[in-house]
N, C-alpha and C positions, 0 to 999 in steps of 0.2 A: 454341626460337626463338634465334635469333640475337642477338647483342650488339647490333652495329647494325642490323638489323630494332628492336629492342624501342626504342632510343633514337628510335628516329625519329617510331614509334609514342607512344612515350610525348609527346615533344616536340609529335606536332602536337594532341594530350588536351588541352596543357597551352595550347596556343596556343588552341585552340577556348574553351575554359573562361576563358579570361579573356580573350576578346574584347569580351563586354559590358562587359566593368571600364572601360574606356580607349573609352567610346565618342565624347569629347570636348566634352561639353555644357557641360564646366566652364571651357573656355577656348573653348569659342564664346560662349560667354554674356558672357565677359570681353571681346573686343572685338564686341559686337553681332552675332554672325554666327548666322546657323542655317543648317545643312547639310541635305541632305537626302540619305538614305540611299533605299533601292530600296522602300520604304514605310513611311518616316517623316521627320519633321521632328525634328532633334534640335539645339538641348534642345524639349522638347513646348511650352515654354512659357518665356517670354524677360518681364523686367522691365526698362524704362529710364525714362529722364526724358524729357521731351516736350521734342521738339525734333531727338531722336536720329536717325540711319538707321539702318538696320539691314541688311545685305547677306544674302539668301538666294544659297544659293551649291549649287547640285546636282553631288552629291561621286558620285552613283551611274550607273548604267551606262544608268540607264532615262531619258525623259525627263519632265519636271512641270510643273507650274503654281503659283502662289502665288498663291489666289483668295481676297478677303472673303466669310468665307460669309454675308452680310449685312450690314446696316449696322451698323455697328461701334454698342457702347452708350459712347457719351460723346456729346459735345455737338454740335449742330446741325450747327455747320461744321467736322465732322469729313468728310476724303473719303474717298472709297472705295478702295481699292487694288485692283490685279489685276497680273501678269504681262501685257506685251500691252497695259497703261492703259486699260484698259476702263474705260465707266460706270457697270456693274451685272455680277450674278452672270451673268443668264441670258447677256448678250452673252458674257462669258467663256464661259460653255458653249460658246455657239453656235459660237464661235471653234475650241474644242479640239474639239469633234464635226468639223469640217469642215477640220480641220489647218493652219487658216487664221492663228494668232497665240496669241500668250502663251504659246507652247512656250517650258519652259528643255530644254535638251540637254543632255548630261551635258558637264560645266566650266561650259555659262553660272552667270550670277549675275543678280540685280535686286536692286533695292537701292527702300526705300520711308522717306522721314524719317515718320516721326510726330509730329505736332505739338498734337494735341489730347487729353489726359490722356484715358481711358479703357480699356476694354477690346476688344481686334482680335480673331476671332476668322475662322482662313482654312482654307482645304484646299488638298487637291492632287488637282484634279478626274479625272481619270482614276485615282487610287488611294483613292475616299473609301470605298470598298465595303471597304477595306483598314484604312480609320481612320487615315489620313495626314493629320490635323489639327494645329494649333498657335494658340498664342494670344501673344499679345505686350503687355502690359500696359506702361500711357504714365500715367507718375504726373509730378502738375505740379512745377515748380522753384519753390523761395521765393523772395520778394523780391530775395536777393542772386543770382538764379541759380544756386542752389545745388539739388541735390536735395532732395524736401521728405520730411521725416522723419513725415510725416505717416502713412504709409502707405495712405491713401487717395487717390481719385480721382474 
């Protein structure tokens, strides 16, 4: 084999292999952001304080949705999210069966604050078969507004 043959080769091993390393969950997670890749939400799973937004940002080629896959478990006046601001899950469906709303396209973004400590749990309806889930967890601020070290919610 060749010299440059074998470099090249070797170089794109080394690119493949350490693509997962750098997949940037650690600086999305740093300013609130989760991307979405061609069937995943990354980081799978986001922590902030209540109050926060958070911007989903569709970084892939394909296009998604950011659905609540139910009612979120925290407190009564918690609301519902969706890409599209839908009411509920099934209208989000009905929406993306009929290509009628709550498409992201690849570059959109939505963006949703959380304000009620608990735990969010969404998909991305046309990739669930795929397991394109994430969860976003909203821990309450103490007194001074400060994050509550509490770890709970």
């Amino acid at each position: 084999m060749k010299r440059r043959a074998f470099l090249a080769l070797a170089g794109a091993g080394v690119s493949t292999s350490l693509a997962g390393c750098f997949d940037g969950s650690a600086a999305a997670a740093e300013d609130n952001r989760v991307t979405m890749t061609q069937v995943k939400f990354r980081p799978k799973e986001l922590t902030v304080t209540a109050g926060t937004t958070v911007t989903f940002d569709n970084t892939s080629s394909h296009s998604h949705t950011v659905t609540a896959s139910g009612l979120p478990d925290a407190a009564d006046d918690s609301e519902y999210f969706a890409s599209g601001g839908f009411d509920d899950y099934d209208a989000a469906k009905d929406a993306w069966d009929a290509r009628s709303g709550g498409i992201l396209e690849p570059g959109d973004t939505y963006e949703n604050t959380f304000t009620t400590p608990g735990r969010y749990d969404y998909v991305c309806i046309p990739h669930l078969r795929a397991d394109m889930v994430g969860t976003v967890i909203v821990e309450p601020e103490d007194d001074a507004g400060n994050e509550s070290t509490t770890g709970g919610y």
